[in-house]
C-alpha positions in Angstrom: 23.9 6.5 -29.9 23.3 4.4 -26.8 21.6 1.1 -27.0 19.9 0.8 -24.2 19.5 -3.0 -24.3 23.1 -3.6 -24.5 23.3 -1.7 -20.9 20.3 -2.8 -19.5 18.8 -6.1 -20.2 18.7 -9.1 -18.3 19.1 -12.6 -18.7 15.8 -13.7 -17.1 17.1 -17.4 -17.0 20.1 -16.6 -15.0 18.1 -14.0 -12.8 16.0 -17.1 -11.6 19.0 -19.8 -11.6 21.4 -17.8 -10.6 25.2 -16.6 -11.8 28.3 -17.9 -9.8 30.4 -15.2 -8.3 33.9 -15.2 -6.5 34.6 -14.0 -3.2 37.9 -14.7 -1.1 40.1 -17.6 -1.0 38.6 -19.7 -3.8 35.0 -19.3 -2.6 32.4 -19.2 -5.3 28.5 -18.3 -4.2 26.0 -18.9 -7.1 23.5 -16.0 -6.4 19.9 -15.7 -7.8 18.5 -12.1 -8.5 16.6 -10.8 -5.5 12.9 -10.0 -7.2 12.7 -13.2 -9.3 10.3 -14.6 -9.7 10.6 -17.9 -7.1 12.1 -15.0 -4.7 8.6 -13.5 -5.0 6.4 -16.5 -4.0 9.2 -17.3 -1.2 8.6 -13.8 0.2 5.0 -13.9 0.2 4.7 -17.3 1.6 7.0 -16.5 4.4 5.7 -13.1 5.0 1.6 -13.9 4.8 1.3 -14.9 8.4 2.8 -11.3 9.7 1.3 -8.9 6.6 -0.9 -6.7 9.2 1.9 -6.2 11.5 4.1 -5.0 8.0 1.2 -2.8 7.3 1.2 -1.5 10.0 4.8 -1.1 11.0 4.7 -2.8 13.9 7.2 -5.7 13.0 10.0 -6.5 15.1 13.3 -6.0 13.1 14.7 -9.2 14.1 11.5 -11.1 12.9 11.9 -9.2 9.7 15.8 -10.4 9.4 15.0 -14.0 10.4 12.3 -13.6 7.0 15.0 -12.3 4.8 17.6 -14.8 6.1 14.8 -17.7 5.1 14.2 -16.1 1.9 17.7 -15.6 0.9 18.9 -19.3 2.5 15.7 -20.7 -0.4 15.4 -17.9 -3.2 18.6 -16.7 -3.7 21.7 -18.4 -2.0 21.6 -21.1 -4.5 25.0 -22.9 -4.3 28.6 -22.4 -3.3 31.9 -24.0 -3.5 35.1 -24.2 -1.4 33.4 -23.1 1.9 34.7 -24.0 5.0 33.0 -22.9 8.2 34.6 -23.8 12.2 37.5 -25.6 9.8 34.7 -27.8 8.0 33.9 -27.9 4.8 30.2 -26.9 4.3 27.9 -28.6 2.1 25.8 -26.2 0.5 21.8 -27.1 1.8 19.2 -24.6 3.0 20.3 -24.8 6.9 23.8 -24.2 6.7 22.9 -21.6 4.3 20.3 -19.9 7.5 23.3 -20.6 10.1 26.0 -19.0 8.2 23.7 -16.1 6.7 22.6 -15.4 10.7 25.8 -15.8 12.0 27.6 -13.7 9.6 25.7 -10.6 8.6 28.7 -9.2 6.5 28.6 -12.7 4.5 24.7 -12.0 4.1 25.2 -8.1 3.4 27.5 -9.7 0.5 25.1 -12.2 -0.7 22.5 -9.3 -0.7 25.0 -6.9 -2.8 25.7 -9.6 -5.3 22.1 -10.5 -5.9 20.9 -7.0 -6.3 23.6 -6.1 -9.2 22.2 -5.6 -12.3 25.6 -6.1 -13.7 26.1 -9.8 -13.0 22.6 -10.4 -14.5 23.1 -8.3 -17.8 22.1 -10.6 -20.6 25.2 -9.1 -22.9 27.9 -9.4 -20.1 27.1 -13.0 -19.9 26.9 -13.9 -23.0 30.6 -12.4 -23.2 31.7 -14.4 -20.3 30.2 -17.7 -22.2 32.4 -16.8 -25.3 35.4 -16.9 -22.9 
């Protein structure tokens, strides 16, 4: 018999604070769950000013990837380590995290993936990884 909290509940905490995870070369991101709650009141705040053109499906794509990228750089993008960017190391704040998630859309397509796993947020596979 399947226990379905064992596959599918969450760590609420960690969906809000985030979970580290490796990429390449050493790099680390620590990634909040896109749909917390913070990631909620980010989205509405940013996306108030343009909710009739949403509506109505009038909104500009790159308006609506500028709001992600502000959402993500604040919500969800919470940390990293080891990164380097133009051969300097970047420290972690909210514009480096706009620049590099604008001028890297395969870095932000990661981020995105990452955040939207269910997997890394799963209250029992973290609570393995903290035995370890």
């Amino acid at each position: 018999m399947g226990d379905l909290a064992k596959n599918y509940a969450t760590d609420k905490t960690a969906e809000q604070e985030g979970v580290w995870e490796p990429l390449a070369d050493g790099i680390e991101i620590k990634v909040a769950r896109i749909g917390n709650p913070n990631y909620q009141r980010i989205w509405e705040r940013e996306i108030k000013p343009y909710r009739a053109q949403v509506d109505r499906g009038l909104m500009a794509d790159e308006k609506m990837t500028e709001i992600i990228i502000k959402v993500l750089a604040e919500a969800v993008l919470l940390d990293w380590k080891n990164i380097e960017y133009g051969g300097k190391k970047l420290v972690h704040n909210r514009e480096n995290a706009i620049r590099i998630l604008t001028e890297l859309p395969d870095f932000r397509a990661d981020v995105m993936f990452l955040a939207n796993q269910q997997a890394s947020f799963r209250a029992a596979e973290i609570e393995e990884a903290e035995k370890n």
